[in-house]
N, C-alpha and C positions, 0 to 999 in steps of 0.2 A: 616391542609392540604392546600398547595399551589395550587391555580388554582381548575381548575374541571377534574377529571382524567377521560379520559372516556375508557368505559369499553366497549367488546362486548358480555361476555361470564356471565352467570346466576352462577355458580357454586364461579367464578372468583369473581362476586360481593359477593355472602354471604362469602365468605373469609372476606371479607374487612371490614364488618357489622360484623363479629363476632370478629375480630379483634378491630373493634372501641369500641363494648362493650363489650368485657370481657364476665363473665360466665353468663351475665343477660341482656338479649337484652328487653327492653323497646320499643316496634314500636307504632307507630301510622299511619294509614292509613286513607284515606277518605272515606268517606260514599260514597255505590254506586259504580259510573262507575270507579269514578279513581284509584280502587285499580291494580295492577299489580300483578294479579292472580299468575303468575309462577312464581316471584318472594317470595312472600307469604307464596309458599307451600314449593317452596326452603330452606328456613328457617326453617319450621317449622319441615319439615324433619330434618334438621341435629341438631335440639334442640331434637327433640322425641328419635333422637338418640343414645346420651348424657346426662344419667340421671344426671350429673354435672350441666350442664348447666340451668337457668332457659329462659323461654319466657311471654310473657305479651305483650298482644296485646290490642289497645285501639282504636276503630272502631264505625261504623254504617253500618246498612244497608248491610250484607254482601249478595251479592246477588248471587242466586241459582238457579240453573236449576232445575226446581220441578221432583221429584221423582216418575213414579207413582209406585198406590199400587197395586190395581187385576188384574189380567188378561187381563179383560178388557178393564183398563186403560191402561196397558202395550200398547195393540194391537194398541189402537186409539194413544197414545201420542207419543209414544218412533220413528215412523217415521217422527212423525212435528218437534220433539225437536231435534234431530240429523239433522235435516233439518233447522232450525231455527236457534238454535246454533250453530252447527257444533258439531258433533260425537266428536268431540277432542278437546271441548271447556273445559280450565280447573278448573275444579270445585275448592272453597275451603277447603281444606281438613280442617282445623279446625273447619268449618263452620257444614260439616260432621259430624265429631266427636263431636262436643258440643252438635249438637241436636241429638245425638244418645245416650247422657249422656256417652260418651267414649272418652271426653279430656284426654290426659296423665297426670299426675300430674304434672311436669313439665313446666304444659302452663296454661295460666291464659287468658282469652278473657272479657275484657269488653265494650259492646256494648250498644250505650244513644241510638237505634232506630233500630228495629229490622224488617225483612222481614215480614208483615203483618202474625201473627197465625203460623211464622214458629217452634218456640220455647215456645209453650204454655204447651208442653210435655218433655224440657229437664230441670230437675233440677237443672244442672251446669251452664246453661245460666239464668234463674230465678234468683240464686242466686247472679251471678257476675253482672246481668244487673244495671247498672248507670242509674239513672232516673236527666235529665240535657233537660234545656229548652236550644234549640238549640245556641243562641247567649250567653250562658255562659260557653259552652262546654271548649271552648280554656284558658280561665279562669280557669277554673277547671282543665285543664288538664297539663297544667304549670307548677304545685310542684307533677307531679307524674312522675319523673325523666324518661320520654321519651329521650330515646339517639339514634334512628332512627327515621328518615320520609321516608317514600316510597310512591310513587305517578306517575303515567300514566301520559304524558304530550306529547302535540304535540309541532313541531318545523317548522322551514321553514327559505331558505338562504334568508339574505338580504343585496345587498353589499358586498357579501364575509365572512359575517358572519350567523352563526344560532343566530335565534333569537328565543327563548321558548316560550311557553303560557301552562298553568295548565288548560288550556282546558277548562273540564267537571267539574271541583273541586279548583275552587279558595277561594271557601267558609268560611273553618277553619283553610286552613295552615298557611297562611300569618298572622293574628290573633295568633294564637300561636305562632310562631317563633317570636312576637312581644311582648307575655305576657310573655315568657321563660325568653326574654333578659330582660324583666320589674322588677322580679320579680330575676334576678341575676341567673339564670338554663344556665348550660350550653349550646350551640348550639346543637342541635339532629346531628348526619350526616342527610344530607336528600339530598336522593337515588329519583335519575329523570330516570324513564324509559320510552322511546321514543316510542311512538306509531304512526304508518302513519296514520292512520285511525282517528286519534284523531283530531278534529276540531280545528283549531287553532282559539283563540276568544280574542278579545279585551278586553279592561277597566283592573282590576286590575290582570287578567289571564295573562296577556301578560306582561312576566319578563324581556324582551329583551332577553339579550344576557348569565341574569342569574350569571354574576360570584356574589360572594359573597353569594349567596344562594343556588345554587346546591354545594354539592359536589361531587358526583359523578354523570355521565350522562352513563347511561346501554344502550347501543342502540343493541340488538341481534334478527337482523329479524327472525332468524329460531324459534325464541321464543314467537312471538308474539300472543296475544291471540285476541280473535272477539270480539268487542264491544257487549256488553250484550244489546241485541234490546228488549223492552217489548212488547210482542205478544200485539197488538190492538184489545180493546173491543167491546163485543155487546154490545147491549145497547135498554133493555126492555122498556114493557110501564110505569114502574114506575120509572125510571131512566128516560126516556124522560120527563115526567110530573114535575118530580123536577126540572128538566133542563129547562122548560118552566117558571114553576113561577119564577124561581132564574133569567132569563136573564130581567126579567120585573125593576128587581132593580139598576141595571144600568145603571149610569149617563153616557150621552153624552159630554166629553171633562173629562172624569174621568179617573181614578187611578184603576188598575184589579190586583189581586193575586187570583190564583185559584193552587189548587195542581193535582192530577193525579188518574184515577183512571174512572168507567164508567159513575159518576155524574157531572164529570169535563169533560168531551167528551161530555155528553146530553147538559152541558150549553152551552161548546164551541159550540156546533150544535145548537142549541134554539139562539144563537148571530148573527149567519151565516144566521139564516132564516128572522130574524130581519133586519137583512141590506137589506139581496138578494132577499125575495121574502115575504115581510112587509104585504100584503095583507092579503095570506094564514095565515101567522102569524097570524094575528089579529084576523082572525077567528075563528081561532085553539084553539088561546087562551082563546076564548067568551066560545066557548063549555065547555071547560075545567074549567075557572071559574063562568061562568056563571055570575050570580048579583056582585060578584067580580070584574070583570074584569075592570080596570083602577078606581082601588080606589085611597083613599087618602095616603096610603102608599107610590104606585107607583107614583102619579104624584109629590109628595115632594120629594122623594129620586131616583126615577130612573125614566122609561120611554119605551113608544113603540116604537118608531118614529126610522128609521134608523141613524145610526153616520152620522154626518157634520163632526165634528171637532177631531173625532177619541177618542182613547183612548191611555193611559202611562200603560205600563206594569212595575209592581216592586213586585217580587216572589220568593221566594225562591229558588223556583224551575222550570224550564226554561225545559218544556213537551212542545206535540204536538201541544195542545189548541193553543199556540202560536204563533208556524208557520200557523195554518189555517188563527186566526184572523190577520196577518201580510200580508200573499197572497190575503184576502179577502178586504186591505184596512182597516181595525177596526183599527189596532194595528197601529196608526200614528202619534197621539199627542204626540208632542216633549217638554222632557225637558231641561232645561242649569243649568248648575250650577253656578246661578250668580240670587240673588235675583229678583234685577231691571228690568235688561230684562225677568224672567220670570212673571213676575207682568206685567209687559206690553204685552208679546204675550199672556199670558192668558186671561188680560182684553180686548183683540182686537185692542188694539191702535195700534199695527204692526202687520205685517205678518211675517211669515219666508222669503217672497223677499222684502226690501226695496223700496218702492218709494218716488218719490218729497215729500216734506212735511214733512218725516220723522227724519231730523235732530232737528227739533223743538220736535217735540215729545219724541224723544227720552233722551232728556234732559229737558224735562218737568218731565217726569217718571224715573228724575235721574242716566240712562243710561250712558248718557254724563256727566261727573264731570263739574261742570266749570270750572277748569282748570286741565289738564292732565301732567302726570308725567310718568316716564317711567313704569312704574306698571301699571296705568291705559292704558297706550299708548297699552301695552301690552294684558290687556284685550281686549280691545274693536278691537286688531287684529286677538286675539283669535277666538272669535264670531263671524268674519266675519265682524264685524260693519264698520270697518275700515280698506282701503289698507293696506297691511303691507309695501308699499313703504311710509307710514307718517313717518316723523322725527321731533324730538324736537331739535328744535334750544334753541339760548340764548334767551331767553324769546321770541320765537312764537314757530310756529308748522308747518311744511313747507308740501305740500300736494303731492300727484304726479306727478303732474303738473308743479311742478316747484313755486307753489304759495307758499307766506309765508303770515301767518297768526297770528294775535298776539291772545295766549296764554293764550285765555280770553273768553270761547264760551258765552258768554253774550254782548261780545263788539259787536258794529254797524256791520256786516255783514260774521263775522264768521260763523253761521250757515247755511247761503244760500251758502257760498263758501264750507264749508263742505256736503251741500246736492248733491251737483253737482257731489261728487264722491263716496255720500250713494246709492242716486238712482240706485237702478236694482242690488244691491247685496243680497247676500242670506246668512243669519243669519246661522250658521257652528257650529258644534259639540255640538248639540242636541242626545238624544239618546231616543227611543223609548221601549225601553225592558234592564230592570235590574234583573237580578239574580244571586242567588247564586252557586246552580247545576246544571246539567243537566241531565235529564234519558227519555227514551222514546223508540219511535220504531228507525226503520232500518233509516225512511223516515226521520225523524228528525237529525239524525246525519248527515246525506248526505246533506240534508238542511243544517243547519249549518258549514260544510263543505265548503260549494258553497257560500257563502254567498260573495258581492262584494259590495265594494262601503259605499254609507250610508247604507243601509244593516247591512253589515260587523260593520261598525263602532257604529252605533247605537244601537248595543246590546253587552251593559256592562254587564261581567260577572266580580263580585267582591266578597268581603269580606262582610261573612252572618251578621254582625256587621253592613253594610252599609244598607241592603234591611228589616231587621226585626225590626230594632231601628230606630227611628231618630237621625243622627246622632250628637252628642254633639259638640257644638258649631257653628252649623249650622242648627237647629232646626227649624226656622220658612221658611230658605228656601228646606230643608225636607217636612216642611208639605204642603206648595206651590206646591211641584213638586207633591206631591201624594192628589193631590186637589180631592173630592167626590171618597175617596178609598172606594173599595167594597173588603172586604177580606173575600172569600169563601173556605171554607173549610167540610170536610167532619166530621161525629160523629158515632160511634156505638147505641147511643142510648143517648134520654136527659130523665131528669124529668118533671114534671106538671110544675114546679116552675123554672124552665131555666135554671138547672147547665147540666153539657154534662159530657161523658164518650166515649173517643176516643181513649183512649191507652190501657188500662187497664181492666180487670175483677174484677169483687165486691168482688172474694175471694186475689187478689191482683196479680195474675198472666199477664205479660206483653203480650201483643197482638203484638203491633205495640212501641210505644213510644210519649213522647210530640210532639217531634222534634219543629217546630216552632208556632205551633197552638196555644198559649196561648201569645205569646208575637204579634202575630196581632191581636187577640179579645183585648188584652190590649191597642195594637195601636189603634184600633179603635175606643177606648172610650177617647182616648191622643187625636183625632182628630176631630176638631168641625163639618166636614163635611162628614166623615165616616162609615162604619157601620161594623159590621161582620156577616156575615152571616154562622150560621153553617146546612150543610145538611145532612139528614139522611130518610133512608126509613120508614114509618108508621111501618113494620112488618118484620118479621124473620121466617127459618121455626127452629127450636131447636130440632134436633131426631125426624124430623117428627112429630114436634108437633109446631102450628100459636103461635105465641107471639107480643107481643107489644115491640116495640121500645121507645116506650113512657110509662116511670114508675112515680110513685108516688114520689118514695125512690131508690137509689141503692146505694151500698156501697163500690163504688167509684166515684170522681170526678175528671176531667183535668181540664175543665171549672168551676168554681163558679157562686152560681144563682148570685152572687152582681154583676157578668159581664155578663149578659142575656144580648140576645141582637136581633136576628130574627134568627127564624129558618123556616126552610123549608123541607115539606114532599109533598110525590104527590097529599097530596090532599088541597095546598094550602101555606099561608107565614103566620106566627105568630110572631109581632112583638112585644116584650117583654121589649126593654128597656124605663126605667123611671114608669112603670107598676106594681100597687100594686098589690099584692098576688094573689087576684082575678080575675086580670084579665089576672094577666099571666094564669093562672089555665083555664080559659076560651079559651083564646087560643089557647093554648094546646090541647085542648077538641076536637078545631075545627080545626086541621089539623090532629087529629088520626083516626085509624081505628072505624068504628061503633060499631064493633065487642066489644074493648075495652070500649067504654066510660062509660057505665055503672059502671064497677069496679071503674074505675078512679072517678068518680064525689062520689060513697059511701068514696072513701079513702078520697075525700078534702074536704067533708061535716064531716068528722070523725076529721080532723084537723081543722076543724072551719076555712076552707079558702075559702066555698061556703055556701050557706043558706040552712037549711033543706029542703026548699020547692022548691030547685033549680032544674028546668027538663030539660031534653036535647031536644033543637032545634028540630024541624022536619028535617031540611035541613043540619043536621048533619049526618044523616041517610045514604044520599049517598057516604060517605066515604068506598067506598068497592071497591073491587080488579074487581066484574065485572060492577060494574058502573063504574070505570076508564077506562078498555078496551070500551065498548061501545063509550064514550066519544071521545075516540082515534083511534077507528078502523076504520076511513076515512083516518088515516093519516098515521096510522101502516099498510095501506092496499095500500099505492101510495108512490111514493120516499119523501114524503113530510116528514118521520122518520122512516129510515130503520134502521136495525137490525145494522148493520154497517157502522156508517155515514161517518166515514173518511176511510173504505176500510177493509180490512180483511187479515191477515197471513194465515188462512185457505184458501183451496181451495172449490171449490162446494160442492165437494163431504165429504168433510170433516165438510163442516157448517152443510151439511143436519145432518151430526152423531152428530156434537154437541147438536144439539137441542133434535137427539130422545136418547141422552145418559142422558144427563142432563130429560129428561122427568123419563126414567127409574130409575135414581139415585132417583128421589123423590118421585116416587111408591115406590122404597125401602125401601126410611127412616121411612113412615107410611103404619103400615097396614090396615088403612081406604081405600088407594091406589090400596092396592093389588090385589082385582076384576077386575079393569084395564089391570092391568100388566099377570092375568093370563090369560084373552080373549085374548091380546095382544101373548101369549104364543100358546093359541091353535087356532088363527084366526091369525097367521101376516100380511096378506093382501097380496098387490099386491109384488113382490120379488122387492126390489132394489139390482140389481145385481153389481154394481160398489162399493157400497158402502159396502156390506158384502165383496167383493175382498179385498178394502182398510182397511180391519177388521181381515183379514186373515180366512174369516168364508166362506166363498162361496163354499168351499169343506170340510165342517166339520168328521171327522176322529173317531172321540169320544163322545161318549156321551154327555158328558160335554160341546163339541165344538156344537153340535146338538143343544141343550137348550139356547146356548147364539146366536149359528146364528138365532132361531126361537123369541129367546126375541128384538134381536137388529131391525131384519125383520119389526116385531109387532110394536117394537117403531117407527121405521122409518113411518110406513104406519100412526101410529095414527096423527106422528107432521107433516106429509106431508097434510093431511085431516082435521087440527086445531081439531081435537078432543080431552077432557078432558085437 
């Protein structure tokens, strides 16, 4: 195909895709936002249609408007989610069908990284799901004869031209269209659909003008579907508490990957109070860990103290955390891609604005070659270092000014004559924030959107190959730029002994997926100044019944204990690596539930990884749910950790029902509960009359409608009164 033919019409394009492939369409899409929902479903319609034809879809993350189930879910969700989404936001129908165990035979879905617990119940996605650690996907995906790409992409004129950017998902295409050609696979077609709404973003996203790699560009405004915005979380007292100890390990002038989620919102808030109001913090933090607080962990690897010199973002994945610690100033330490200079603004010898002085320096620190060549000349105008009005003559180097200078920055006076027109410039194309995707709320895309300036330019969205790897043959200035990386990430659950379980269930049913979480615990041990930090909460409730998060045994692993490394629960940090048996096992001990430690210390004594005579701490003891609120309830009781630190999709009326719905749901799950729930039944308390309106209970008709406006009443009054 000549050129990029562009198209306006949805129906018009799957002509053209079913034309390129014959009776077997092979697609690939991106995980998350960049799929092109209508287009998608366009497809997959006219294959379901056509028992001839096959499909095979090769994806992540297909993401979903959640379904509810009772009645009463209905009542409360189905006005936010039409509201949120838009009533005519359109779902995937495959996505549908797989978890309903009702794909056609026809279609084949395989997915390395699934909607967290969406697919724990369909046996056709179980069995098709690819288990692929994120930076080998494209690799992988290479000899399994993909002959479409489809992908969301913004664009914008410039000069009379459009010029593309892959937005939200420059992560794996570019990557495979690279390993296809490697490996001799035909080219895919790959279908660019135009979205306005889509952030237009620099670094590897940004294709210019795109010929040679779109072949078709779809642009059909009446087709356009809403940016899939992730409702923004609350955030408890046990998510704030992790978020508290986890922000204590972070180095000032350091390296942040955090992913998404309510432990990733408490840390980004735990960072924000560290900067903005370091006092409180401190305090906060005394109560909380009490004889802990500012041990030898924190003062070796992280720190209380607010940022000086900021922090480098390099993440996979590019959420809200980001934009706050950017607007709050955190998020500013710059890096370059260029060893020498960043060896020197990291060690302080310069600043990002040059002054006097600094031409000596910067050729002490080998910035300056001693002699320049148009390669070099070129660099150092890159960076700013140097006017781009310098010119290489026949042996010197002639400056702005008109001066020439021999070609020799060692000889007698070249560097004074070169500082004359270093001083007061400003070191140029640094970037602050490196990622691969992007997912989040409303507030984030619009941010990113808006984004101007160094801004704009400083946040590289690229190739997940460049942010999860160091990359090959640039390695040591790789590990430079992500100098004291703290890579945090989330866990369902670890054992005593340090291995995690993040993806997966012990009978081997998919949760979620690796996606990138093992190749940064892996980086972090590749990096002499590093750590990983994986978080998870002490406890669960399971059918209304308490468990531990922390097991002896389970039977499955993502993490390996030989890559233990710190983890973190609300009741503190256990740092694990280079830690023999025992004392990971101790550890462990001393950031789980009280509740648990008993069983746990018979199972390590039974494996011979504690002494028979070993007893648990007295001041183990206060590892419990209402010694942590205690602890916290000065500060869960003043803006100092609200429910909603960056804001809420809900309205008032709406938060008050989450909480007394959420209270009702877990009377449910246990009938130790249910004394609660039935005074709550025949005592509701005072009426909340807006919020049975927004319930559709304020005038109950039925029976059935009676009992649930007197149950939701009763919750309301108990969560407005903090009781039970």
């Amino acid at each position: 195909m000549q050129g990029i033919r562009q198209l306006v019409d949805v129906e018009d394009c799957v002509e053209r895709i079913l034309e390129h492939c014959a009776d077997h369409v092979v697609l690939a899409a991106p995980l998350g936002l960049g799929k092109p929902n209508r287009l998608i479903n366009a497809i997959y319609r006219r294959v379901v249609a056509d028992p001839k034809r096959r499909l095979t879809i090769h994806t992540a993350l297909s993401l979903e408007v959640p379904t509810p189930g009772s009645d009463l879910e209905r009542r409360f969700a189905k006005p936010f989610l039409d509201r949120h989404f838009g009533s005519e936001y359109p779902r995937l129908e495959y996505s549908a069908a797989m978890r309903a165990d009702r794909l056609p035979a026809n279609v084949r879905v395989h997915e390395f990284y699934f909607q967290s617990g969406a697919m724990l119940s369909s046996s056709i996605a179980q069995r098709d799901y690819v288990s692929l650690n994120y930076t080998e996907v494209a690799s992988d995906l290479a000899t399994q004869g993909v002959n479409v790409l489809v992908q969301l992409v913004a664009r914008r004129q410039q000069e009379g031209q459009w010029r593309y950017s892959l937005g939200c998902n420059p992560d794996v295409t570019l990557d495979l269209l690279d390993r296809m050609s490697e490996v001799g696979a035909p080219k895919p077609l790959v279908v660019a659909v135009v979205h306005e709404a889509m952030p237009f973003l620099a670094g590897d996203a940004d294709v210019g003008t795109a010929e040679g790699l779109f072949d078709i560009v779809l642009d059909a405004p009446g087709e356009t579907q809403k940016l899939f915005a992730l409702p923004r979380n609350a955030v408890d007292d046990v998510e704030h508490a992790i978020g508290l100890h986890a922000s204590t390990l972070v180095r000032d002038g350091g390296t942040l990957q955090i992913g998404i989620g309510a432990l990733s919102d408490a840390l980004v808030h735990a960072l924000l109070l560290r900067q903005q109001r370091n006092p409180e913090y401190r305090i906060l933090l005394t109560r909380l860990q009490g004889e802990r607080f500012g041990g030898e962990l924190v003062q070796r690897w992280g720190g209380h103290d607010p940022f000086v010199a900021g922090i480098y973002g390099s993440s996979e994945m590019v959420m809200d955390g980001f934009m706050h610690l950017r607007r709050a100033g955190i998020l500013v330490r710059q890096v370059h891609d260029d060893l020498a200079l960043q060896r020197a603004l990291d060690a302080g010898a310069i600043g990002l604005r040059l002054k006097s002085g600094d031409a000596a320096v910067l050729r002490d620190k080998g910035v300056l070659p001693r002699h320049l060549d148009v390669a070099a000349l070129a660099r150092l105008v890159r960076f700013g270092v140097l006017p781009a009005e310098c010119r290489l003559l026949e042996g010197g180097l002639q400056l702005p000014d008109g001066t020439i200078v021999a070609n020799d920055l060692d000889a007698a006076g070249v560097l004074a004559a070169l500082d004359r027109h270093i001083d007061g410039r400003s070191i140029i194309g640094g970037r602050y924030l490196q990622g691969g995707f992007c997912l989040g709320s409303s507030e984030l895309y619009r941010w990113l959107a808006n984004l101007q300036g160094h801004d704009h330019a400083g946040l590289e969205m690229c190739r997940i190959s460049e942010v999860n790897l160091l990359q090959r043959g640039i390695e040591t200035l790789a590990a430079e730029e992500r100098r004291d990386a703290r890579f945090f990430n989330t866990c369902m659950l670890a054992t005593a002994l340090g291995a995690a379980a993040s993806d997966a269930l012990e009978d081997g049913r998919v949760v979620s997926g690796v996606g990138g979480q093992y190749n940064f615990v892996a980086l972090a041990h590749g990096l002499s100044d590093a750590r990983s930090v994986l978080m998870l909460r002490a406890t669960r409730r399971e059918h209304g019944r308490l468990t531990s998060n922390i097991h002896w045994n389970y039977g499955h692993t993502t993490v390996p204990r030989h890559l233990r490394d710190i983890y973190v629960t609300e009741y503190g940090i256990a740092d694990l690596r280079g830690k023999t048996d025992e004392e990971c096992v101790k550890a462990m001990l001393a950031i789980s539930d009280a509740r648990f430690q008993a069983g746990l210390v018979r199972d390590a004594i039974a494996a011979r990884k504690l002494p028979k005579d070993f007893s648990i701490p007295d001041s183990w003891s206060a590892n419990t749910a209402q010694g942590l609120a205690e602890r916290l309830h000065a500060a869960r009781h003043s803006d100092l950790l609200p429910d909603y630190p960056f804001g809420s999709d809900f309205d008032a009326v709406e938060i008050r029902l989450v909480r007394a719905l959420s209270w009702l749901k877990s009377r449910l799950e246990s009938p130790r509960n249910w004394p609660g729930m039935i005074a709550a039944l025949i005592r509701p308390g005072e009426r909340d009359a807006d919020a049975l309106q927004r319930m559709q209970l304020a005038s109950p008709r039925t029976l059935r409608e009676r009992m649930m406006a007197r149950l939701v009443g009763g919750a309301l009054a108990r969560t407005r009164e903090g009781r039970d």
